[in-house]
C-alpha positions, 0 to 999 in steps of 0.5 A: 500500500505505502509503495502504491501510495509512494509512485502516486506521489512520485507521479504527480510529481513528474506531473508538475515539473512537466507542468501538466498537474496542480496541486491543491495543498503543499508540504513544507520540509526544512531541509538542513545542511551545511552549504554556506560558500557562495558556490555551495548556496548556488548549488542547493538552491537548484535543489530547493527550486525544483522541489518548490517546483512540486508544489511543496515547499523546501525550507531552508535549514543552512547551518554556517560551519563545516560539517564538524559544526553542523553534524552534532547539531543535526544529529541532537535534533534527530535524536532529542525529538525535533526532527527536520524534514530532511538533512544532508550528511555525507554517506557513509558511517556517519547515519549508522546508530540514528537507523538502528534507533528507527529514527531515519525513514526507509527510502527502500521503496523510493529506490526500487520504484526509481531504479536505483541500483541500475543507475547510481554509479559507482554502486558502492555510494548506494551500499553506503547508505543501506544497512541490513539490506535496507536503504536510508538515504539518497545519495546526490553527488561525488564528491573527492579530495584528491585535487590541489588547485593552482592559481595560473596568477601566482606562478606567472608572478613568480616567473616560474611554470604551473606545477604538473605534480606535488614535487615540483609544486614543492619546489616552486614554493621558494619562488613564490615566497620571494613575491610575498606569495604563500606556496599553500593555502590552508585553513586552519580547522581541522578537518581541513588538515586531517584531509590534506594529510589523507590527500597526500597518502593517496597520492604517495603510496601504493594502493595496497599500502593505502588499503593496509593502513585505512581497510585493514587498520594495519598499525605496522604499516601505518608506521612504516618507510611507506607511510613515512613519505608520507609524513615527510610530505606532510611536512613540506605542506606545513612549512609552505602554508606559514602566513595562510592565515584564515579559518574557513575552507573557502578562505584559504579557496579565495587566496589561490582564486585571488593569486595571494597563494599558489595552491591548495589541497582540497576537495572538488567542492571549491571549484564551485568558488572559482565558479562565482569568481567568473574564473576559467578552469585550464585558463585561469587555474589549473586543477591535478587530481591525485596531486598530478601523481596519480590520477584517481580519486576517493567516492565520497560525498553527500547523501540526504537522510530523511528522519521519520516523521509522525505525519503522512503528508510529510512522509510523501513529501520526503519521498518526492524529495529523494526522487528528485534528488536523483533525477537526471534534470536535478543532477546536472543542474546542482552537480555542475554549480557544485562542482562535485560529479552526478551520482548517475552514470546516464546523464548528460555533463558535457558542458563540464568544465575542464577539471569536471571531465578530467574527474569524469574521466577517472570515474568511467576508467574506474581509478576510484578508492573508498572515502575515509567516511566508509572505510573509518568510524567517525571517531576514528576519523575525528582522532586522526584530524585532530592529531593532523592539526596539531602536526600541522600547527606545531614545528616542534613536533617532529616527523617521528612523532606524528607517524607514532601517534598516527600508528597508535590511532590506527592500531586501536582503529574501528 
């Protein structure tokens, strides 16, 4: 009956976004997340026009911060009886204990009736959101780490080229502290570290060392010669962020878009700022994912979770939100404001910009690795970004040091 009373729902939808159905009463759903940037509020708001479109409304819940500050939030709501409508998390480990407490709704039927499992690639982001042979959540985007952005400005001040990978990158960075230009930009929270070391890994080791260390938990490995280039590296990107001086992630973002530093690690989602800054990838910046070492990328990402709700209208109006949240029109036009890759392997996306196809380029090839967000438990996650801050903010602390801290973490690992 619910599944009837779900394609129902999902049929009228399609109605009116096609334009041929009107509907007499509207749900209104807060929707939480925690896309503040300026390329992140263009984004959501496609999300927010096209189910307005449906005639419900989307009300927008955006909470200022990075996810470290809106997730406790988000998850104190659910779990102290004052749910919203829907929320983004990213998928993976973060939703477990909330299912097993039956406080997020079963999209099951949603993703069977919508096809689903056929469509959604790599497969893995939709096994990250079903436990028990159930799903619960909606995944909406692809979303990696693995890139450091290269503002074109900066090297042409300094007279020296675009670097092509992380060594050279690390030996211009003299040229461009000659000019008063920072080598990296990085902010200083800590989750902003803990991925640039996570960053590093993948690009500096082997894939069997990096699935010994973040699959297997093996300690022994974590403190290895291997995972000590890494370290090492680490290191170097220390040392070249010295006068980054900010806090957010699309701070230190604007400092490479302004040509005030030569580059930064981070995820796909600041390219949504050169964006808005009218900037031209392959013209204005350069973009290498796997640092320009090796061409592949993590799959993590964002999904939407819906918290149950003793209210039938709501219900449908959460169903109508997961299916639009997948639908082909929806993930072009958010994924391309994004910046971020559609989950679906059927669209269309050939207006990407050129750091987009070279990230759609590595999906179709297959050169992915699982995100850390699925493979390591939050606290795990959490200890390790934590111990990359201090790292990074102290040069008292030395590479030995932090790769035995780093070994003792992943030997007690979950």
């Amino acid at each position: 009956m619910l599944l009837k009373s779900f394609k129902k729902t999902a049929l009228v939808a399609t109605a009116l976004l096609t334009g041929t159905v009107n509907v007499a009463s509207a749900t209104e759903l807060e929707v939480t997340h925690w896309w503040t940037s300026g390329g992140e509020a263009a984004a959501v708001a496609e999300f927010a026009k096209a189910f307005n479109a449906t005639g419900n409304t989307w009300v927008d819940g955006a909470i200022a911060g990075s996810g470290g500050t809106a997730r406790p939030i988000i998850i104190s709501r659910i779990i102290g009886g004052e749910p919203m409508g829907a929320t983004q998390l990213n998928h993976g480990r973060q939703a477990e204990e909330l299912i097993e407490a039956g406080l997020l709704l079963d999209l099951t039927d949603v993703a069977e009736a919508e096809g689903w499992k056929d469509i959604i690639n790599p497969s893995k982001l939709l096994d990250a959101c079903t436990l028990d042979g159930r799903i619960y959540c909606a995944p909406v985007n692809i979303h990696s780490a693995q890139w450091l952005w290269l503002s074109h400005d900066a090297y042409a001040t300094a007279g020296v080229a675009v670097p092509t990978n992380w060594d050279e990158f690390v030996a211009a960075g003299p040229a461009l502290r000659a000019k008063g230009i920072v080598p990296l930009a990085m902010g200083q929270q800590a989750w902003q570290t803990g991925l640039a070391f996570g960053v590093i890994a993948v690009a500096l080791v082997s894939e069997d060392v990096w699935y010994a260390v973040n699959r297997d938990k093996d300690a022994k490995v974590a403190g290895g010669a291997e995972y000590r280039r890494v370290f090492e590296a680490f290191d170097d990107a220390r040392k070249m962020s010295i006068g980054s001086n900010v806090n957010d992630w699309n701070q230190a973002t604007n400092l490479v878009i302004t040509g005030k530093a030569g580059g930064q690690i981070h995820g796909d989602w600041a390219q949504g700022e050169f964006q808005v800054a009218g900037l031209v990838a392959g013209q204005d910046y350069t973009c290498l994912p796997g640092l320009g070492n090796r061409e592949i990328l993590d799959t993590g990402g964002d999904a939407f979770y819906f918290p149950v709700q003793d209210d039938a209208d709501v219900e449908a109006a959460q169903k109508v939100l997961a299916a639009l949240l997948v639908s082909p029109a929806v993930q072009v036009a958010f994924n391309l404001k994004k910046g971020s890759l559609p989950i679906r392997g059927d669209i269309d996306m050939s207006t990407a910009n050129d750091c987009m196809q070279k990230g759609l380029k590595i999906l179709a090839d297959g050169n992915i690795l699982p995100t850390g967000d699925i493979l390591l438990s939050p606290d795990t996650q959490g200890q390790i970004s934590e111990l990359m801050n201090a790292f990074w903010n102290d040069l008292y602390m030395s590479v030995d040091d932090a790769q035995a801290k780093y070994a003792s973490i992943m030997a007690s690992a979950d």
